[in-house]
LOTIRO-406331 format. One record per residue (C-alpha): residue in three letters; x, y, z. Coordinates in steps of 0.02 Angstrom, whole numbers, padded with zeros to 5 digits, always signed. Example, Ala and Ser with C-alpha at 12.3 -4.5 7.8 and 13.67 -1.06 7.14 Angstrom:
// LOTIRO-406331
ALA+00615-00225+00390
SER+00684-00053+00357
// end
This chain:
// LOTIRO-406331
UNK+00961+00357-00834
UNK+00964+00202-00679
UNK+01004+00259-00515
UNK+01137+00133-00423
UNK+01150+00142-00259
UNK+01265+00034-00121
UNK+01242+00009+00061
UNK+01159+00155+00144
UNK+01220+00204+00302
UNK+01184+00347+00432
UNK+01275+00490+00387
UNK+01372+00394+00252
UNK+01378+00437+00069
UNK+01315+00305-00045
UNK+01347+00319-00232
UNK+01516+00379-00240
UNK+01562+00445-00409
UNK+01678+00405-00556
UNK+01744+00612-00553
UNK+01814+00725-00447
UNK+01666+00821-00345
UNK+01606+00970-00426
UNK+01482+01072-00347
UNK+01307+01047-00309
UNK+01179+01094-00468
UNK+01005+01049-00386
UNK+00952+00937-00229
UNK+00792+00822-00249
UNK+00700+00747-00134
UNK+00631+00556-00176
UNK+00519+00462-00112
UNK+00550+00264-00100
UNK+00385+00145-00076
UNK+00452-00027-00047
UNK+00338-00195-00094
UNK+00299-00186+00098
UNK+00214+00004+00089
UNK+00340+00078+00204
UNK+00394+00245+00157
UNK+00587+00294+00110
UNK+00645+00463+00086
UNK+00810+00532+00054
UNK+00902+00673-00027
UNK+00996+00644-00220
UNK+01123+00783-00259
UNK+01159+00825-00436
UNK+01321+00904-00485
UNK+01348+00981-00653
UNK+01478+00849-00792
UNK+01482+00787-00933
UNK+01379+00651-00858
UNK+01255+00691-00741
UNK+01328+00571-00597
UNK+01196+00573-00438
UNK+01243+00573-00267
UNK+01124+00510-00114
UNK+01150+00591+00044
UNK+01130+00449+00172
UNK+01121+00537+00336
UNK+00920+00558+00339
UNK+00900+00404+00298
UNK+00925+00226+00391
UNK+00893+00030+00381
UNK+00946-00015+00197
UNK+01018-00184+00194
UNK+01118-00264+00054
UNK+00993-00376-00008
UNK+00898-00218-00068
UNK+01061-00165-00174
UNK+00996-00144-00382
UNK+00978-00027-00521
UNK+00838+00062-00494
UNK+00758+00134-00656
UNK+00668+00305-00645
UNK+00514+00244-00680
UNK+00504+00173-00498
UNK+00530+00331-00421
UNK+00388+00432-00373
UNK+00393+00613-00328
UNK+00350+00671-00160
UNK+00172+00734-00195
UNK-00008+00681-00134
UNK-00037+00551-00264
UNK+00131+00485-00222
UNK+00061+00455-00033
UNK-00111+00413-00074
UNK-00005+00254-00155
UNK+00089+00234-00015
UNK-00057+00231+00104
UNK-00140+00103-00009
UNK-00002-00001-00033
UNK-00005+00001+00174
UNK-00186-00028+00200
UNK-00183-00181+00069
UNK-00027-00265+00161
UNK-00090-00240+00341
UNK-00222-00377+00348
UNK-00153-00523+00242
UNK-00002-00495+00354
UNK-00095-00485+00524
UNK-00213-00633+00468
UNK-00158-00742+00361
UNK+00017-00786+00472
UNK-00113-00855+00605
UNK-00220-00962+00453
UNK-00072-01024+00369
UNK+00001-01107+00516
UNK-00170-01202+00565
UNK-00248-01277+00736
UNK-00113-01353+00857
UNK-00109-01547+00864
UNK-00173-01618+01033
UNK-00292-01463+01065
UNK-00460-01472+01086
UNK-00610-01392+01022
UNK-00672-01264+01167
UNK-00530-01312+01289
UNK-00472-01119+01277
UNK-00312-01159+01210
UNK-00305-01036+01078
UNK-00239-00848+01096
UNK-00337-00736+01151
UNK-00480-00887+01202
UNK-00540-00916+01359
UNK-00479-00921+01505
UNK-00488-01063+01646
UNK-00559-00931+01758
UNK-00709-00932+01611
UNK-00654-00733+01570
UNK-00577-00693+01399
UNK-00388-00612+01393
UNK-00413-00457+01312
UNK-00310-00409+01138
UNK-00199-00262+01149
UNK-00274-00142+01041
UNK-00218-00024+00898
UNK-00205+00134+01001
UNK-00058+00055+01131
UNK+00032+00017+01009
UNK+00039+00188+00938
UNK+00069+00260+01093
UNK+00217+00151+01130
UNK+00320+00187+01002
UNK+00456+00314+01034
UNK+00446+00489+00932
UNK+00543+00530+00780
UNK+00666+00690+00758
UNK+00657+00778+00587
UNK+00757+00893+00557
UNK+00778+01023+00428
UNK+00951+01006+00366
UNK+00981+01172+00245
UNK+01074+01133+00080
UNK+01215+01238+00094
UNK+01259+01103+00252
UNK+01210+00953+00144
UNK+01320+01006+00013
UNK+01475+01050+00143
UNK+01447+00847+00215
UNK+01463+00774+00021
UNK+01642+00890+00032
UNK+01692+00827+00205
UNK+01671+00660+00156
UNK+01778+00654+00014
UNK+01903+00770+00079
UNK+01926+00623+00209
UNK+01881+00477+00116
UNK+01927+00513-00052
UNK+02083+00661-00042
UNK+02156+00574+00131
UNK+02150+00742+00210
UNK+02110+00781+00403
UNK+02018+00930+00497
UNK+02163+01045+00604
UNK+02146+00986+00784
UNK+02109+01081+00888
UNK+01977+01178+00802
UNK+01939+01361+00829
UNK+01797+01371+00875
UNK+01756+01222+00974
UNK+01624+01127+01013
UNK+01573+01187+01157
UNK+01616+01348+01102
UNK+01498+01346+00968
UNK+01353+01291+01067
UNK+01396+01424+01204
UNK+01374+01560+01047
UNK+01227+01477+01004
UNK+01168+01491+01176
UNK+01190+01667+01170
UNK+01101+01726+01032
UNK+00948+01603+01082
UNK+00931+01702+01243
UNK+00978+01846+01141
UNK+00865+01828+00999
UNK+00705+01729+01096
UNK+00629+01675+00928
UNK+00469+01651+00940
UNK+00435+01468+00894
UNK+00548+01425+01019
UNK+00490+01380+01233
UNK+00568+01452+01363
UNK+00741+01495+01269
UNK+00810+01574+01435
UNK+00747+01415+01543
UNK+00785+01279+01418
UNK+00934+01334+01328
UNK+01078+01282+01427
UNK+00999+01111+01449
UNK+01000+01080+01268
UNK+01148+01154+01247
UNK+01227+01048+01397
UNK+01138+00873+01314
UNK+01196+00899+01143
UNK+01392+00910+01209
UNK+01376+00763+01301
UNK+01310+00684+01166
UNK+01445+00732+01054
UNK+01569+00674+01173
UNK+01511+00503+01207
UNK+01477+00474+01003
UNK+01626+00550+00904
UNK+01743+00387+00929
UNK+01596+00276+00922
UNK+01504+00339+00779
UNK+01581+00497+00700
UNK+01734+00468+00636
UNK+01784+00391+00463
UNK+01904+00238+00482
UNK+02040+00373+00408
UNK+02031+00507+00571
UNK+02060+00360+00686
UNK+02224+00385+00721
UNK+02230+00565+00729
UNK+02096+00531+00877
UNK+02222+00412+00967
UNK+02349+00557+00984
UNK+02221+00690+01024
UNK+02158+00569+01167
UNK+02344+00539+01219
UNK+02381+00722+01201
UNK+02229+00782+01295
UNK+02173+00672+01408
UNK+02258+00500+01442
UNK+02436+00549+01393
UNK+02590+00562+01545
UNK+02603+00741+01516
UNK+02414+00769+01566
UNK+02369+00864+01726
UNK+02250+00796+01825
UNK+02099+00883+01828
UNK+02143+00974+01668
UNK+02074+00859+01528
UNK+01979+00898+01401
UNK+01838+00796+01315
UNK+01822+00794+01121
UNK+01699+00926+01113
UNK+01842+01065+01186
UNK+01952+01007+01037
UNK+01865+00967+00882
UNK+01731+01117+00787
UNK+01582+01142+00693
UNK+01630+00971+00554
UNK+01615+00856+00680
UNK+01464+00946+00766
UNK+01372+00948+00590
UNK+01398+00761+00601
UNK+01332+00726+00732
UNK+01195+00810+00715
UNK+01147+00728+00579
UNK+01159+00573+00661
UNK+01055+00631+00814
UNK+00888+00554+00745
UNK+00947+00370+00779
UNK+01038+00410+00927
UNK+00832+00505+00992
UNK+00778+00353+00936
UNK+00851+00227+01064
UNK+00835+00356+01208
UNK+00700+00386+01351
UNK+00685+00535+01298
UNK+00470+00579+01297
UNK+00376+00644+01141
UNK+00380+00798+01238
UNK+00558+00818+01262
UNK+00582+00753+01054
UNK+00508+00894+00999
UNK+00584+01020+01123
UNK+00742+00961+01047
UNK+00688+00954+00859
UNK+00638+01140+00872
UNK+00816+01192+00955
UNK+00935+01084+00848
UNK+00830+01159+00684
UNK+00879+01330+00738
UNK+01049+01273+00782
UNK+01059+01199+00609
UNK+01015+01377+00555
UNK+01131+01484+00635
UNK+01261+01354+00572
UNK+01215+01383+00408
UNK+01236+01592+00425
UNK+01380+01572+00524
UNK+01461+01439+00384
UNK+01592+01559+00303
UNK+01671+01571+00506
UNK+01622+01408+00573
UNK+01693+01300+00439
UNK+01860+01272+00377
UNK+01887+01318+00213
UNK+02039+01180+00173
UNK+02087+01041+00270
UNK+02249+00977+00302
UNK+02323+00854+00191
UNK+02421+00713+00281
UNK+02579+00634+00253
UNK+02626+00454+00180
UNK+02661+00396+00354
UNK+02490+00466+00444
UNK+02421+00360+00294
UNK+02502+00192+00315
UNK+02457+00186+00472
UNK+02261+00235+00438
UNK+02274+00081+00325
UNK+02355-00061+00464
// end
């Protein structure tokens, strides 16, 4: 069987399918070396037909570009195992040098330098000293941390069905949601203090400031970045209705995360590494915040059957000519 796959996007789906959706059979995990050596890794969902049609969850996975797009034959997938990385590290190793090296050979001395007049990098100075190379370890050191998180299957699953109840059956979630967003996290909240897992620091110091950081993160991302094209103009009326709108008080307006629930949260969530990723935000304060949003993700998961909504609502032919103008 060849794998296709399109343009992979955070927290987009990329193969979409030939069949109605059918429900998940088995989730793998693959690991994708590229010519380079760098490392790709994202999640394939298999549902049960008459042809086994593959699905790749996008949302753990970033920077595919177009040019990359091809059938990809199975026997360039590797499974996640040590030999697996032992080739990637190779692969690595073998590509650092000629890359670091031979860019500096290949374009040759400078025309109208002299030998020994220090105009090289990294020659000497007119002082006499010698500039100094940054080294290996600064580098490390400056690049910013990464969030993993541990997204449980039952919630990858529930994304493939959110997207295509959007994309696919033109539906919409019920606004506004019971339970919010903020409501949500203010559960949460509770049974951190109340539960104090263990793996977990200072859940009765640090809890409302997570808590407080992930709703303003929501807020400021949903129109930006978590909303198909197709919910668009359902979030025009519920910012008219709620917050811009003639009939609203001032002082009584309500951000997103007091009106939408636990679909949108899930979403974002998801796309909370990238967001990490072009913070300030310390290694410190990366992992303080990997460690709370993987319980979060957690409780989510238990709490799935009340948290979710079981259908959404199906929109009329007007809502729908105007998602497409």
């Amino acid at each position: 069987m060849d794998l296709l796959y399109t343009k992979l996007k955070c927290s987009k789906l990329a193969i979409l399918p030939k069949q109605p959706l059918l429900r998940a059979h088995l989730v793998l995990t693959v690991l994708f070396i590229t010519k380079g050596g760098s490392k790709r890794e994202f999640k394939i969902i298999i549902f049960a037909s008459t042809r086994a049609y593959l699905y790749v969850f996008g949302g753990l996975t970033c920077g595919f570009v177009a040019r990359w797009d091809e059938w990809v034959p199975l026997n360039r997938l590797l499974k996640h195992n040590e030999q697996s990385l032992e080739i990637q590290k190779s692969l690595q190793r073998s590509n650092v040098l000629p890359s670091s090296t031979g860019a500096s050979a290949s374009r040759g001395p400078k025309t109208g330098m002299k030998e020994g007049t220090g105009g090289a990098r990294g020659g000497a100075r007119k002082d006499g000293t010698r500039g100094t190379k940054r080294g290996r370890d600064e580098d490390d050191s400056s690049r910013k941390p990464e969030l993993k998180l541990n997204i449980p299957e039952v919630l990858k699953v529930f994304l493939v069905d959110d997207w295509e109840a959007v994309t696919k059956n033109n539906q919409l979630v019920s606004l506004p949601r019971t339970p919010t967003v903020v409501g949500l996290l203010d559960e949460f909240a509770a049974y951190i203090v109340q539960a104090k897992p263990p793996h977990l620091r200072d859940p009765v110091l640090l809890t409302p400031s997570i808590v407080s950081g992930l709703i303003v993160y929501f807020d400021r991302s949903l129109g930006a970045n978590l909303l198909y094209r197709f919910e668009r103009p359902q979030f025009a009326e519920v910012r008219r209705q709620y917050k811009t709108g003639q009939q609203v008080i001032i002082g009584q307006e309500k951000e997103p995360s007091a009106v939408y629930g636990a679909e949108h949260l899930l979403r974002m969530i998801v796309s909370l590494p990238g967001m990490i990723a072009s913070s300030s935000l310390d290694t410190e304060s990366v992992v303080l915040v990997r460690d709370y949003v993987n319980e979060l993700l957690e409780w989510m998961a238990k709490e799935r059957n009340r948290i979710f909504l079981a259908e959404y609502e199906t929109t009329s032919i007007a809502y729908q000519n105007v998602s497409r103008s």
